[in-house]
C-alpha positions in Angstrom: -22.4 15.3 -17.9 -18.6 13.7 -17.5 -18.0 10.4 -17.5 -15.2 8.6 -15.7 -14.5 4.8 -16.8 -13.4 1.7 -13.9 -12.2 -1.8 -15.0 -13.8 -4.8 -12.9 -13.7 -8.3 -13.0 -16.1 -10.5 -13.2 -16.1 -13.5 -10.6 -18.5 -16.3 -9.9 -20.7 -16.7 -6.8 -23.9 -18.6 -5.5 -27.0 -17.7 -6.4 -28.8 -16.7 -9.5 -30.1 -13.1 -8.5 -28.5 -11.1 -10.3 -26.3 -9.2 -7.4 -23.7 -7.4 -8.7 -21.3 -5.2 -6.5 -17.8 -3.1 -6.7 -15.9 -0.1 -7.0 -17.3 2.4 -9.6 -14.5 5.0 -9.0 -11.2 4.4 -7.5 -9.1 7.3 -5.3 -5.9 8.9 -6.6 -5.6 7.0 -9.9 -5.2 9.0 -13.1 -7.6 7.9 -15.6 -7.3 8.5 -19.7 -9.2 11.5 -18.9 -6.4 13.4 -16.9 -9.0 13.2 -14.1 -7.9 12.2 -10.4 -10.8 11.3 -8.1 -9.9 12.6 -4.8 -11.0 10.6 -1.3 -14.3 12.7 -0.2 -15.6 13.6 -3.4 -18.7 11.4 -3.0 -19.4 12.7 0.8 -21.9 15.2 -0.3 -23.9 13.2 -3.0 -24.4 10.1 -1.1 -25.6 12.3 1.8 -27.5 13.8 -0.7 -29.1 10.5 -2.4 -29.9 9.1 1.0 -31.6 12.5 2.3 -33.6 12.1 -1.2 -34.2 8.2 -0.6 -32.7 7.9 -4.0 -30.1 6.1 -5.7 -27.5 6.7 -8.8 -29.5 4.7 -12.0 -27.9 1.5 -13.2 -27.3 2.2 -16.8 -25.8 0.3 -20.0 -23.3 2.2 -21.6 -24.6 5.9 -20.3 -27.7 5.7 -22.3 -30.6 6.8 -20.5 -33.3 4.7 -22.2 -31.5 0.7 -21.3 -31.9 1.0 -17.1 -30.4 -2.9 -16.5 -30.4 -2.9 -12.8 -30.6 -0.8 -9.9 -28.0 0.2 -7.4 -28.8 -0.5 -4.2 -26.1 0.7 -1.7 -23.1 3.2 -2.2 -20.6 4.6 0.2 -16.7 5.3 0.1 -14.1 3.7 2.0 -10.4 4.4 1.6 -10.2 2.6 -1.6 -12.9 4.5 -3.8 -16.5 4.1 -4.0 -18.3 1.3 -3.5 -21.1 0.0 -5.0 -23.7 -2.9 -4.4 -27.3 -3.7 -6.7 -28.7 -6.0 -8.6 -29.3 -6.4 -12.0 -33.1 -6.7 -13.4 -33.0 -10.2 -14.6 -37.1 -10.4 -15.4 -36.5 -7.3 -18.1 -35.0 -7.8 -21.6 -32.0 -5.2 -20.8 -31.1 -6.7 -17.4 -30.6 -10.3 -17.8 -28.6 -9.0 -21.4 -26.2 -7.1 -19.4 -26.3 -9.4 -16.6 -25.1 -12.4 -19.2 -22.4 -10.4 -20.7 -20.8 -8.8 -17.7 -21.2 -12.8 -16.3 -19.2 -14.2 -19.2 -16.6 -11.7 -19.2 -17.6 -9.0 -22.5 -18.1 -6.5 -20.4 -15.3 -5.2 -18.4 -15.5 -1.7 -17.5 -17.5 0.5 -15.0 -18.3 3.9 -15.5 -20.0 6.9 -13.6 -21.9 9.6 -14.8 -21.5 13.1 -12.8 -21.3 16.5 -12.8 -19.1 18.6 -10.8 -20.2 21.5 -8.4 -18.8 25.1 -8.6 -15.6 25.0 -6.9 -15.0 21.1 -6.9 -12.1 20.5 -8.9 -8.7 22.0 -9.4 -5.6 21.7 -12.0 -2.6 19.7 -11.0 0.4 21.4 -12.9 2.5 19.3 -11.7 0.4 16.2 -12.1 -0.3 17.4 -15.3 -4.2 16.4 -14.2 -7.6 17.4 -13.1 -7.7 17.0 -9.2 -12.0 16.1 -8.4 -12.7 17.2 -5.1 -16.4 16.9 -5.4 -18.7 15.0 -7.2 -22.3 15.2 -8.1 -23.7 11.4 -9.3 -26.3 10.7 -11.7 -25.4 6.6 -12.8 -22.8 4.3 -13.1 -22.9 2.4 -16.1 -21.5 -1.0 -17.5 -19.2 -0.4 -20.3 -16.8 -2.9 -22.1 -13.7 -0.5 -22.7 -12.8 1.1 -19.0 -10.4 3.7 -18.5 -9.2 3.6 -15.6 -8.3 -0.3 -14.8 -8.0 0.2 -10.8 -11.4 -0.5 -10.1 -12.8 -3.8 -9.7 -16.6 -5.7 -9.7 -15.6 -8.0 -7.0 -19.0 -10.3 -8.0 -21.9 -11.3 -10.2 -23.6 -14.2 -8.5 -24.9 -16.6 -11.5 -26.6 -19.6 -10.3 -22.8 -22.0 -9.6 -20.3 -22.9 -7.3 -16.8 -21.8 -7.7 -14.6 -24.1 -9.9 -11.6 -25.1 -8.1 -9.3 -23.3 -10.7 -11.7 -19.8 -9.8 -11.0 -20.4 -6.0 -7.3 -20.6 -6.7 -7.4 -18.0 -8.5 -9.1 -15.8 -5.7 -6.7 -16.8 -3.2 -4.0 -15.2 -5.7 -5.2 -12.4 -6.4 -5.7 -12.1 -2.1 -2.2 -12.4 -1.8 -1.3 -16.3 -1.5 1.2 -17.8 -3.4 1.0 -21.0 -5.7 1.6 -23.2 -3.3 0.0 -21.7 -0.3 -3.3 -21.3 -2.4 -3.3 -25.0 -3.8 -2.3 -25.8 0.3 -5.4 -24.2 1.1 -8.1 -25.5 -1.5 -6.6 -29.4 -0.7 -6.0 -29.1 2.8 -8.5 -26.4 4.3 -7.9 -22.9 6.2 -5.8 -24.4 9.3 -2.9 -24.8 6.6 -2.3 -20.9 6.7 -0.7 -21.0 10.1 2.1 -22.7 8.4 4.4 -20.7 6.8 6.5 -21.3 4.2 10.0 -20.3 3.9 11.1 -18.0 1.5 7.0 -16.7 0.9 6.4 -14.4 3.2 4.5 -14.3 6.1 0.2 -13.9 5.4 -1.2 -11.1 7.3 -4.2 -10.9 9.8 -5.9 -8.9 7.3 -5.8 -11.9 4.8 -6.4 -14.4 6.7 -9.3 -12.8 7.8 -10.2 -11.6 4.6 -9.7 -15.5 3.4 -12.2 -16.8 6.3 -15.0 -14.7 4.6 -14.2 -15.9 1.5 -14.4 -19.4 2.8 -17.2 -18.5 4.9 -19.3 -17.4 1.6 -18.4 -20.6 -0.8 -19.5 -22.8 2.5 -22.9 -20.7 3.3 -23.5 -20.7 -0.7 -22.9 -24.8 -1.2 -25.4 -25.1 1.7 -27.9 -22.9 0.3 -27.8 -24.4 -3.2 -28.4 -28.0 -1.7 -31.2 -26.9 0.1 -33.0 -25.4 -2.7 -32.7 -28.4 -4.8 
């Protein structure tokens, strides 16, 4: 079985069960391996894990015997493949794993597969393997990724957001500095002013940014309520 290593990142988010969710494999990256994942490859597994009303396991670091979690949705989009599950938190393994990945020691994401007869070729030019079809059997949490394009986008752990993680968010969306310390002390209607000399924020973020704000506001609500 081959493996093929993602980076993530960890970030924090409302609840304490244990949901975990991001890319496992990203498109058109070269990885340490001299692999190249190419958009498609998944098509025919996860038509073939849903026909089977099974999922990829949820490993820690490929071993077979420490199942942490399970994965409970998969698909691809145009940015690589995408996963969502939860770790086990009432098992020894799960709430382990859950706890590192949560406090940042583990950093990587990797899948397990095998690859069909006629499902990859060599890029000469590239210099690289070119994956055009991939059979999954887990993705794993590892602390050493190899191909850092890939991101967790969350662990939920039981907190809100410090103000410093929010900022940091709105960065990594796009905002500037100023735009996302605008936002956090001013709320959302200060993105339809724009700054000079930042460039303009697109539909897409803004949108994106609404979620994001959307999410925080549903998960305070929910955390009062269970008090």
């Amino acid at each position: 079985m081959r493996k093929c290593n993602t980076g993530f990142q960890v970030k924090a988010h409302d609840d304490d069960t244990g949901t975990v969710e991001g890319y496992g494999s990203v498109f058109g990256v070269l990885d340490d391996h001299y692999d190249i994942v190419e958009k498609g490859a998944y098509t025919a597994t996860i038509a073939a894990h849903t026909e089977r009303g099974a999922m990829p396991k949820m490993l820690a670091f490929h071993d077979m015997t420490r199942l942490c979690g399970v994965w409970e949705e998969f698909k691809e989009d145009d940015h690589g493949l995408w996963l969502k599950g939860r770790y086990l938190l009432n098992t020894q393994e799960g709430r382990e794993q859950y706890e590192l990945a949560k406090g940042g020691a583990l950093d990587g994401l990797s899948i397990g597969f095998t690859i069909p007869e006629g499902g990859q070729e060599w890029d000469e030019k590239a210099g690289a393997n070119r994956i055009k079809k991939i059979d999954l059997w887990e993705v794993s949490l590892v602390p050493f990724p190899a191909n850092t394009e890939a991101r967790l986008t969350s662990v939920k752990n039981g907190r809100i957001p410090t103000k410093r993680e929010l900022e940091k968010t709105l960065r990594d969306a796009g905002l500037s500095i100023k735009q996302s310390k605008a936002l956090l002390a001013e709320g959302y209607n200060v993105l339809a002013t724009r700054d000079a000399g930042e460039g303009a924020v697109t539909d897409e973020t803004l949108t994106q940014l609404q979620h994001l704000l959307q999410e925080v506001t549903k998960g305070h609500t929910n955390d009062v309520r269970n008090q």
